[in-house]
C-alpha positions as CSV (number, residue, x, y, z in Angstrom):
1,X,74.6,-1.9,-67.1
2,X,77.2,0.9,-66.1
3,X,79.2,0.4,-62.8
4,X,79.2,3.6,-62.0
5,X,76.2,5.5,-60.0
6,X,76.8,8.4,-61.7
7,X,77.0,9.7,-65.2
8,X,77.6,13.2,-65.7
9,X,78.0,14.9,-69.6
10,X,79.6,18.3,-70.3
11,X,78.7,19.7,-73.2
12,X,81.1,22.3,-74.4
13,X,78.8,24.2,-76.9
14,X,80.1,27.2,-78.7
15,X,77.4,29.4,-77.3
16,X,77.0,27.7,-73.6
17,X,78.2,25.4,-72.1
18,X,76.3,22.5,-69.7
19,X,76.4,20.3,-66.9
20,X,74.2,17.5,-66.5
21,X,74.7,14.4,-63.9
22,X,72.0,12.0,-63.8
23,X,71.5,9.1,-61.5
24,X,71.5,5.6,-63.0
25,X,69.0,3.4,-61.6
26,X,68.5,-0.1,-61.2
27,X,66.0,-0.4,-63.7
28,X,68.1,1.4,-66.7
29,X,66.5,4.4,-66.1
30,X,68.0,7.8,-65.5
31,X,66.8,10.3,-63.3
32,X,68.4,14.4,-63.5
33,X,69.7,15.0,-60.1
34,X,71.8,18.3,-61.7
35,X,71.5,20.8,-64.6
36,X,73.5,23.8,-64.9
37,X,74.4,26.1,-68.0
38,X,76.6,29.1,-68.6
39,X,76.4,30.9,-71.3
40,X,80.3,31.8,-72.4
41,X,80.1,32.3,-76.2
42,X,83.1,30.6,-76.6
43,X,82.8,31.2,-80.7
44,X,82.5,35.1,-80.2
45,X,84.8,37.0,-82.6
46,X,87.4,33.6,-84.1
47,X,86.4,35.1,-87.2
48,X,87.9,33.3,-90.3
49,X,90.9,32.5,-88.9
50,X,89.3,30.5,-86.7
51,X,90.9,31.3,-83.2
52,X,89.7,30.9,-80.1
53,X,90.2,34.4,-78.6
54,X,91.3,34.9,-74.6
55,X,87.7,36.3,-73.2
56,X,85.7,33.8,-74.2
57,X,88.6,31.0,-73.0
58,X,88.7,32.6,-69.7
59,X,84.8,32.9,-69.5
60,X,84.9,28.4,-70.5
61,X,87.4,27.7,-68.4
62,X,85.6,29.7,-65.0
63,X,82.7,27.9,-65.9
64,X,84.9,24.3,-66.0
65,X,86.3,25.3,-62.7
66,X,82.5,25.5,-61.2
67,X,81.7,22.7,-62.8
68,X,84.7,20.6,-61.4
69,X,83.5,21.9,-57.7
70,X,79.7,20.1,-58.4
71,X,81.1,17.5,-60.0
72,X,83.3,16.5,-56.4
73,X,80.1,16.1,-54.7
74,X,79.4,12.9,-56.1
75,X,81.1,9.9,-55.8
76,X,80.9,7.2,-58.0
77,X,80.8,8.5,-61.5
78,X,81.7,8.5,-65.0
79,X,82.5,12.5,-66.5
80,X,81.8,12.7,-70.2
81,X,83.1,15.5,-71.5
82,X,82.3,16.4,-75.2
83,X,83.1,19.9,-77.2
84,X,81.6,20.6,-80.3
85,X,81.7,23.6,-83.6
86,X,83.7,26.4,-81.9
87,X,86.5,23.9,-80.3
88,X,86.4,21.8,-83.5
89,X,86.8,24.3,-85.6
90,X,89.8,26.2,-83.7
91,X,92.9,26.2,-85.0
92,X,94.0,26.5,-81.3
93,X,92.6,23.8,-80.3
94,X,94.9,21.8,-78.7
95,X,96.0,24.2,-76.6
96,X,92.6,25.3,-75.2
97,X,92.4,21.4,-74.7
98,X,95.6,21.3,-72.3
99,X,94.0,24.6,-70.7
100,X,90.7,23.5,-70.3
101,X,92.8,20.2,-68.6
102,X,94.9,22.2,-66.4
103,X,91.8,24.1,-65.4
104,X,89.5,21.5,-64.4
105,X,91.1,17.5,-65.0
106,X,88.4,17.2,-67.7
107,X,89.4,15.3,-70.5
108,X,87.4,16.4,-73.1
109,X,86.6,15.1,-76.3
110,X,86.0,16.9,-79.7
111,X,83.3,15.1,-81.7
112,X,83.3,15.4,-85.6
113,X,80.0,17.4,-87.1
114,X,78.8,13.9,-87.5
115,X,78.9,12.2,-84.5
116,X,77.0,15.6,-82.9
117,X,74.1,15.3,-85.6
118,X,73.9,11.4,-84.7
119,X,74.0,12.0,-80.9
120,X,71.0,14.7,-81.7
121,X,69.4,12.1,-83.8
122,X,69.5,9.5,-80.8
123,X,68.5,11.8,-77.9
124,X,65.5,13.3,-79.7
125,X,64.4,10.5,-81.3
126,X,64.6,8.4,-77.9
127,X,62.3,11.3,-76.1
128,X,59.9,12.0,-79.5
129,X,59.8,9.1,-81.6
130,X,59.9,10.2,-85.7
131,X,59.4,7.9,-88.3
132,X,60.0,10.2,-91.4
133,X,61.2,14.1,-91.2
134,X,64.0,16.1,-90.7
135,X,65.7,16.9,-87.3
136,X,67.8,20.8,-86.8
137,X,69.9,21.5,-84.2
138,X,71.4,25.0,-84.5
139,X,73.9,25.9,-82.4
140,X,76.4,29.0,-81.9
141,X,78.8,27.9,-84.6
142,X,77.2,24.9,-86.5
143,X,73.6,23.2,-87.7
144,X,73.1,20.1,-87.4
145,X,70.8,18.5,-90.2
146,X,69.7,14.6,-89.5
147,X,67.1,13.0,-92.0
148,X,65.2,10.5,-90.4
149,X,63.8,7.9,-92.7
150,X,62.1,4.7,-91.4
151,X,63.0,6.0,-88.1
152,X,67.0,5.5,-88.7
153,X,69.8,7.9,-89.5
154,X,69.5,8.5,-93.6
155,X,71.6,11.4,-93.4
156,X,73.7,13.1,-90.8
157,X,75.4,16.4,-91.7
158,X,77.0,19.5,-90.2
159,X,76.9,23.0,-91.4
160,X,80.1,25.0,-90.0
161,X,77.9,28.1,-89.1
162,X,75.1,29.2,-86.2
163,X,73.6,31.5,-84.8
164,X,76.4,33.4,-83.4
165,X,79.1,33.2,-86.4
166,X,75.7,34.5,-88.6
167,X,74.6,37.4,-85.9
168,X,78.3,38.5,-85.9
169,X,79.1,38.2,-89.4
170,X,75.9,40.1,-90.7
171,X,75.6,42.3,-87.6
172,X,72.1,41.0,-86.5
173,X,72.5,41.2,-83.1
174,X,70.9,44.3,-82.8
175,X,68.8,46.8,-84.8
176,X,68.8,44.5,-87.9
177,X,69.6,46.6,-91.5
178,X,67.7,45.0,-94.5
179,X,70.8,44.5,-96.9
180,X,72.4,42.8,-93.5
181,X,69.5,40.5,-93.4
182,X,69.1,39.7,-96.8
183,X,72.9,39.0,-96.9
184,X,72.2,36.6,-94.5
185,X,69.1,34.9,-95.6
186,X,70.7,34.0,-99.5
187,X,74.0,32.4,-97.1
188,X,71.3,30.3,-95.2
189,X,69.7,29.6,-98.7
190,X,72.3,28.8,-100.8
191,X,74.3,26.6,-98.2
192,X,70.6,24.6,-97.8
193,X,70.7,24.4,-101.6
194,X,73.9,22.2,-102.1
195,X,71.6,19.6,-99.5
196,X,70.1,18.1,-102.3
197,X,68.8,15.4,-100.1
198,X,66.6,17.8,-98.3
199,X,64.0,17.7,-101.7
200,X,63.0,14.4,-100.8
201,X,61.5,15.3,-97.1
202,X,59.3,18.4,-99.0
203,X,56.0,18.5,-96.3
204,X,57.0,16.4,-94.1
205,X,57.9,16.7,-90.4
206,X,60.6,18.6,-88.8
207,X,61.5,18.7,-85.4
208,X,64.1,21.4,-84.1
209,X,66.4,22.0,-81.0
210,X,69.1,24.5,-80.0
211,X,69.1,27.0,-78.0
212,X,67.6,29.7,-80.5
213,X,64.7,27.8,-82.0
214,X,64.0,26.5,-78.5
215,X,63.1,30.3,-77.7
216,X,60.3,30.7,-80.8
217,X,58.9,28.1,-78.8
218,X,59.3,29.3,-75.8
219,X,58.0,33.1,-77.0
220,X,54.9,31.0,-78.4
221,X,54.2,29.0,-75.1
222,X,54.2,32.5,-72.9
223,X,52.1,34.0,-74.8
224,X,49.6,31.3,-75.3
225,X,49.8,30.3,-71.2
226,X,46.8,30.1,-69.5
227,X,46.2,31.3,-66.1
228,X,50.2,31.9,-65.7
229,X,50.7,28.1,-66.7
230,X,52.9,27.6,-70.1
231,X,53.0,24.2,-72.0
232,X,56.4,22.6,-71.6
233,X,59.0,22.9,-75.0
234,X,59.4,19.5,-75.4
235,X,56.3,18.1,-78.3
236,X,55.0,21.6,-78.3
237,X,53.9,22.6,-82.0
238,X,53.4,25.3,-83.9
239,X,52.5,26.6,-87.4
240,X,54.6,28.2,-90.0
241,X,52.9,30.8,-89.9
242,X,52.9,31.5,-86.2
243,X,56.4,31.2,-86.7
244,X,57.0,33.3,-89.4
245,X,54.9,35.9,-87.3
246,X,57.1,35.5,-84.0
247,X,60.2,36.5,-86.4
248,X,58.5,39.6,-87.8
249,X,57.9,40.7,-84.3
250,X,61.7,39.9,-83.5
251,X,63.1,41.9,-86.1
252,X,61.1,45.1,-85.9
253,X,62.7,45.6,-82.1
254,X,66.3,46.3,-80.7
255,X,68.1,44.1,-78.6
256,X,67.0,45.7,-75.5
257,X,63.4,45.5,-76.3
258,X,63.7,42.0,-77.6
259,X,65.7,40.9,-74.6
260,X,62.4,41.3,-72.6
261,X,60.3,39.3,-74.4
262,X,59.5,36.5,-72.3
263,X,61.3,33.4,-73.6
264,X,63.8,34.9,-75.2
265,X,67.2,35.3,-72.5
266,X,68.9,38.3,-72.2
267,X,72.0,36.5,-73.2
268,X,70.4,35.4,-76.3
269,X,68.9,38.4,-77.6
270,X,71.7,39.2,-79.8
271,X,71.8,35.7,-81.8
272,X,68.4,34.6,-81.7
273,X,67.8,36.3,-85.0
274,X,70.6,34.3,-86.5
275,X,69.9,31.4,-85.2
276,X,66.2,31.1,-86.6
277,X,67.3,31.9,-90.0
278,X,68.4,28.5,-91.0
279,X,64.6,26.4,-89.3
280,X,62.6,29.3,-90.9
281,X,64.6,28.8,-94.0
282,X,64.2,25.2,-93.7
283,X,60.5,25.8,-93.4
284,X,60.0,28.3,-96.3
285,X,61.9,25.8,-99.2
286,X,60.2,22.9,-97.9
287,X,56.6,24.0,-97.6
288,X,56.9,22.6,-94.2
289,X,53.7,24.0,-92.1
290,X,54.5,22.6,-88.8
291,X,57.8,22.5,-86.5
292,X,57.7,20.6,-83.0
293,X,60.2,21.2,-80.6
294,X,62.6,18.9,-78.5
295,X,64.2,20.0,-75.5
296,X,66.4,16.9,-75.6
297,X,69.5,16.5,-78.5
298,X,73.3,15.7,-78.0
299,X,73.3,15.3,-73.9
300,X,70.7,12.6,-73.9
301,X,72.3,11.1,-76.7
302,X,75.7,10.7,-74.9
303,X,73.6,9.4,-72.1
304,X,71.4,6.5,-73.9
305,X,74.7,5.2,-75.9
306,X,76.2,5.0,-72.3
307,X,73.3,2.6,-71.2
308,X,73.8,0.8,-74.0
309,X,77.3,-0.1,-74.4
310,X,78.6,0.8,-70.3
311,X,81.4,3.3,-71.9
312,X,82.7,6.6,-72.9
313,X,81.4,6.8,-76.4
314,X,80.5,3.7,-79.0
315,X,81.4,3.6,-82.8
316,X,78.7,6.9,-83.4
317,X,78.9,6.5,-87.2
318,X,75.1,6.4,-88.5
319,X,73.8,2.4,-88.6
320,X,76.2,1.1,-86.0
321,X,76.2,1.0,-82.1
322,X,72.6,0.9,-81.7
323,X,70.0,3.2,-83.6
């Protein structure tokens, strides 16, 4: 068991960033005793040069500073702090790195495309058990794809591109044009295609997280609550159909009128139609007629390797240090 009482992950996203501290108990359980996220769209605008611009740094590293101030008021912990896509990706990286020290005296860490699908794979499958299917995790500036085959790791890949890269680049954040969306769509398609893995899990399960496929979920549960009471996104279900339905409704609006739908956040109404594209995509080539959701992915992942192995981060490579 961990020494510490503590164990609190940062998950630098390239959409949001989040804080979660959980309590480790006796009994190698952990309970949530703090969630907090910020949304800072740190991969806004880097473009194809891939640089980190100075809003979105400034917007990360205010939200660091907060999270430095929570993080004081417990004693006895262990900070894991892990940045994915937007930081991999930056050709700046480094010195957002000694910044985001500076700012805050988090050490972060920037895990490979790999080690986030894995740490998906272990925090959802931990939460919804999955014997065959596919897992997707799309973030702001990468999917993560994870087939699940006798209930291991068969495949763990990482697509550089989410929904905010695809919103900016095909300018669906808004009133969506056809040719823009179309664009889009044979991108999604014909980076899927090169997958050829994905033809063996044809009709089988797929279960999806992020924060964009977490709101067609959330858009479903609202508007199937019952006396003001919604089903919680973690195991909720629904058909392709449904799905495909929720989408049509999304694209016919502006982001004004979408941003009040219930379920989808303000600050997510401008990339929530990019960052279905890929599951519904997913969906359509595989004749897959179901999707269930997980509101758990790389956060519990991080914390269920710490139980294991009472450190930072194990060997993550698929087949080794646990699942």
């Amino acid at each position: 068991m961990p020494m510490n009482k503590y164990l609190v992950v940062i998950d630098l996203g390239s959409n949001s960033i989040r804080l979660k501290i959980s309590e480790l108990q006796k009994d190698g359980q952990a309970v949530t005793k703090h969630y907090e996220k910020r949304y800072v769209r740190l991969s806004s605008q880097m473009g194809s040069e891939k640089i980190l611009k100075a809003e979105p740094i400034e917007r990360t590293l205010e939200a660091l500073r907060d999270f430095r101030q929570i993080c004081d008021q417990y004693q006895d912990k262990k900070v894991v702090a892990v940045a994915t896509a937007a930081v991999r990706q930056a050709k700046n990286q480094q010195d957002f790195l000694k910044r985001a020290k500076a700012a805050s005296g988090f050490d972060i860490q920037v895990i490979s495309g790999e080690q986030e699908a894995y740490l998906d794979y272990v925090g959802v499958t931990n939460a919804l058990p999955l014997k065959r299917g596919i897992i997707i995790d799309t973030g702001g500036a990468s999917m993560e794809l994870i087939a699940v085959e006798d209930g291991a790791a068969e495949e763990t890949v990482s697509i550089p591109f989410g929904s905010v890269t695809l919103s900016q680049r095909y300018h669906l954040g808004d009133r969506v044009n056809a040719a823009d969306l179309f664009d889009a769509m044979v991108e999604v398609d014909e980076v899927l295609s090169h997958q050829r893995w994905l033809n063996r899990f044809r009709r089988t399960k797929i279960i999806a997280l992020g924060g964009s496929n977490r709101a067609l979920a959330k858009i479903y549960r609202w508007r199937n609550a019952v006396d003001g009471k919604a089903a919680p996104v973690q195991g909720l279900t629904l058909r392709s159909e449904t799905a495909f339905a929720i989408m049509h409704q999304l694209l016919e609006v502006d982001q004004a009128t979408r941003a009040k739908i219930r379920g989808v956040m303000k600050e997510r109404a401008d990339v929530v139609i990019g960052g279905l594209l890929p599951l519904l995509a997913l969906m359509r080539q595989l004749a897959i007629d179901e999707v269930c959701f997980s509101n758990s992915g790389l956060r519990e992942g991080v914390l269920v390797k710490y139980l294991e192995h009472a450190k930072d981060l194990p060997d993550l490579t698929p087949g080794k240090g646990g699942k």
